[in-house]
C-alpha positions, -999 to +999 in steps of 0.1 A: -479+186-412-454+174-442-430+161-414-458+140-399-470+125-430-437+115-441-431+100-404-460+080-409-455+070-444-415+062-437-432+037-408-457+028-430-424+011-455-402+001-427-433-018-403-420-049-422-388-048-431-359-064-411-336-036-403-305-058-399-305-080-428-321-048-447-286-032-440-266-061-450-282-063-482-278-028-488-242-027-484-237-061-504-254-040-536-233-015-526-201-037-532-217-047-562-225-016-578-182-007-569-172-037-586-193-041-614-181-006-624-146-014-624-157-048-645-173-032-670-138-008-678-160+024-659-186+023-680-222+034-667-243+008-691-248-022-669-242-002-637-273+016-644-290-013-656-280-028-625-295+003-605-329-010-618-323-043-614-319-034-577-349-013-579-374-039-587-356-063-567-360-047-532-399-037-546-401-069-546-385-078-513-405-051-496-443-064-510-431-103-499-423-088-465-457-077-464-471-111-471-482-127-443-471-170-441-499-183-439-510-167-472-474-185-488-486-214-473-517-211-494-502-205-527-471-234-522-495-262-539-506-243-568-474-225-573-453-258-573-476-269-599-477-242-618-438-242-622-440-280-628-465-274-659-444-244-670-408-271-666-425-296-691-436-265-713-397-261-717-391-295-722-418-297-752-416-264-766-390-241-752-365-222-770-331-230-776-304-205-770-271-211-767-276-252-771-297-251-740-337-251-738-345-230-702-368-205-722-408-204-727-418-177-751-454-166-736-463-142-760-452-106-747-418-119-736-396-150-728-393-165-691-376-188-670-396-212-650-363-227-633-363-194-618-398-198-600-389-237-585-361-216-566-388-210-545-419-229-553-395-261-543-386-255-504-418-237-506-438-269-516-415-293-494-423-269-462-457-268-464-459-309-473-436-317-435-462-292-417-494-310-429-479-339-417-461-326-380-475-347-358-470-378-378-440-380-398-428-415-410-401-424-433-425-426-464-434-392-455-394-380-464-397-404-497-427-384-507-406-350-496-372-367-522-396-368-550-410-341-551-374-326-548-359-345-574-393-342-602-385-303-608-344-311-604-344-340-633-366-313-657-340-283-647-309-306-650-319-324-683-323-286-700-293-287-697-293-261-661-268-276-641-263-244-617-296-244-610-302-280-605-278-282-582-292-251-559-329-264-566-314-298-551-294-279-521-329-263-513-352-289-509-324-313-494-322-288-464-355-291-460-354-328-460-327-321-430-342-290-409-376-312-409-356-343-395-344-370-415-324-391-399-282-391-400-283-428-406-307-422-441-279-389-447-251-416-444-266-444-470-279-418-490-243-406-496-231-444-495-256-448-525-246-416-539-211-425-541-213-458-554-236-444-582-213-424-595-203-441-626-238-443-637-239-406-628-211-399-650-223-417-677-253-393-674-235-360-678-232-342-713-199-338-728-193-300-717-201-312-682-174-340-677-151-319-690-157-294-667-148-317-638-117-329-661-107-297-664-113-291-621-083-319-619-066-305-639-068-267-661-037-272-681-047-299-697-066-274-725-054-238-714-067-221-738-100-240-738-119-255-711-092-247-687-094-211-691-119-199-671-099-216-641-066-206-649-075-170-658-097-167-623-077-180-602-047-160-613-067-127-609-078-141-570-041-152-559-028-116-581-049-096-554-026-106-526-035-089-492-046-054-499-059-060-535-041-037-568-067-011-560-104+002-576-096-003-614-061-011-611-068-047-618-045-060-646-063-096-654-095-074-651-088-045-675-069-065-703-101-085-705-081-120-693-111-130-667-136-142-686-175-134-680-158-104-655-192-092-647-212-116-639-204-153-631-166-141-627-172-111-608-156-122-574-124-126-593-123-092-602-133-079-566-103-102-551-074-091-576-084-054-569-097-055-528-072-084-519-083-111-487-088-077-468-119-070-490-126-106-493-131-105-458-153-081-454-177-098-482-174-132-467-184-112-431-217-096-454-231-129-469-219-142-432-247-119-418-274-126-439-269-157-435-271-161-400-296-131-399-315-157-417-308-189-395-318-166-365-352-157-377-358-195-387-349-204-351-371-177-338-403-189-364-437-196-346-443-228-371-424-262-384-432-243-424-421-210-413-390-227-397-384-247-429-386-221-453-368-195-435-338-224-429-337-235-463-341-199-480-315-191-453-289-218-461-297-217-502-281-184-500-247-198-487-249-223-509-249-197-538-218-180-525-200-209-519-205-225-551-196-191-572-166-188-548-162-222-550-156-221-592-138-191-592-112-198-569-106-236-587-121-257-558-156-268-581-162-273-615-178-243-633-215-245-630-228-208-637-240-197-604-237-160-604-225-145-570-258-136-551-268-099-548-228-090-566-231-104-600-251-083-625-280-093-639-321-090-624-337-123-626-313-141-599-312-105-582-351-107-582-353-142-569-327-135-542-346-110-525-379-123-531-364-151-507-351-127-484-385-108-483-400-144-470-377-142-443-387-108-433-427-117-435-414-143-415-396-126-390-421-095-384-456-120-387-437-144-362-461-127-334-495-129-356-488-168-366-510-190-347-488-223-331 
């Protein structure tokens, strides 16, 4: 009688969950947990922190998968607007830490709303293309670019430039998967280009010297150029094999800066080497096109949307941290997904993979 009950209540957790990128996202926490050990010089503080982080994270992923589409469909208005309201909250009265204003106090504790447009943004843009399927025009793609770039301006002027630029990523696939045309892509990027100046003109002082010190680290070693320098030596130290599990030398004497969270993939290639960079790159490889697959499999044009743009976001988070650390992009603060400690990106990360996993295993019960 126990065994039957716990059959039906294992099948009762699992009737929604993806089993293969379930497994891949396992094994990436995995990874993290090993490394973020090492990181933090063997202590168990932040791995068990971590440990709960994960906790609520795949909660979280497992009650999304459980939410059928068409309900997220119901809740993209109100959420986007919700997150827009909360955005201008920071702008007026948020709280400064650190010389940036990202934080609302709301009483009990302080939160994020950047966070939230992660979602509510290729959430929003998805469910605006399907209302308008059958008749898409090129106004209809303006519409789709400003309500992009409204919660992207708020995030970026915070001063959020990691998230900006992911927010940005998001709804701009979006603006692709749904259609707009290569010949828009191309002047856009004609525009883009020859905007630049003004652009740069734009950018706070930290932020230009970030892509100064891209050119060049050397220029202030000891400053700006650290980060860079000290990363990149700890990636190119790993060689092919890696030092070994807390062997690493720019790790251990506390040269790679922020080791544990924005930094951690430097500290997983000095010590695993390109063997173990490998096998990450083949994880976030297979959640990633676990992901494409289930948006190429989706019943509806907002099911396909969302599950493509969650879907391609995700690379776009490990290439931009891989990106930074190895000294190919400017230093922007995107932690590694699903590796890097810390629960509030963990949490949104797998609140975007549990969408893909309603989507997936509702595919059947969505009407077309």
């Amino acid at each position: 009688m126990i065994a039957y009950y716990a059959r039906r209540m294992a099948r009762l957790l699992t009737a929604r969950i993806d089993g293969p990128l379930l497994g891949a996202v396992l094994l990436l926490m995995g990874a993290g947990l090993v490394v973020l050990y090492s990181a933090s010089n063997a202590g168990w503080t932040r791995v068990s922190g971590q440990m709960v982080n994960m906790l609520v994270a795949l909660t979280v992923m497992w009650m999304m998968a459980n939410v059928p589409p068409h309900f997220l469909m119901r809740l993209a208005l109100p959420m986007f607007i919700v997150g827009l309201l909360l955005l201008v909250g920071v702008a007026v009265k948020g709280e400064v830490i650190n010389g940036a204003r990202r934080w609302l106090n709301v009483g009990i504790t302080r939160i994020q709303p950047s966070e939230l447009m992660k979602i509510a943004t290729p959430l929003m843009l998805a469910w605006y293309f399907h209302r308008y399927e059958g008749t898409l025009r090129a106004r209809n793609f303006l519409v789709g670019a400003i309500l992009m770039l409204v919660p992207v301006v708020l995030i970026a002027r915070q001063p959020d430039l990691g998230t900006a630029v992911l927010i940005l990523a998001s709804g701009c696939y979006v603006l692709f998967l749904a259609g707009l045309s290569w010949k828009i892509i191309a002047g856009l990027g004609v525009i883009a280009i020859a905007g630049a100046p003004a652009a740069w003109s734009m950018l706070h002082g930290y932020q230009r010297q970030r892509i100064l010190t891209l050119l060049d680290p050397s220029q202030d070693p000891l400053g700006a150029g650290y980060h860079t320098i000290q990363s990149t030596i700890a990636v190119g130290s790993g060689g092919l094999a890696g030092k070994g599990w807390l062997q690493g030398t720019q790790t251990h004497l506390d040269f790679i800066p922020e080791r544990t969270t924005d930094f951690i993939f430097a500290v997983f290639s000095e010590e695993f080497g390109l063997l173990g960079n490998v096998v990450l790159l083949g994880l976030f490889l297979l959640v990633i096109l676990r992901g494409l697959v289930i948006a190429a499999n989706a019943p509806t044009l907002f099911t396909r949307l969302l599950a493509g743009s969650i879907s391609l976001t995700f690379f776009t988070y490990a290439f931009v941290n891989m990106g930074m650390v190895s000294g190919i992009l400017p230093v922007v603060g995107v932690p590694l997904p699903i590796i890097s400690y810390g629960g509030t990106a963990l949490v949104s990360l797998c609140l975007g993979l549990g969408i893909l996993m309603s989507i997936q295993t509702h595919r059947k019960l969505v009407h077309t």
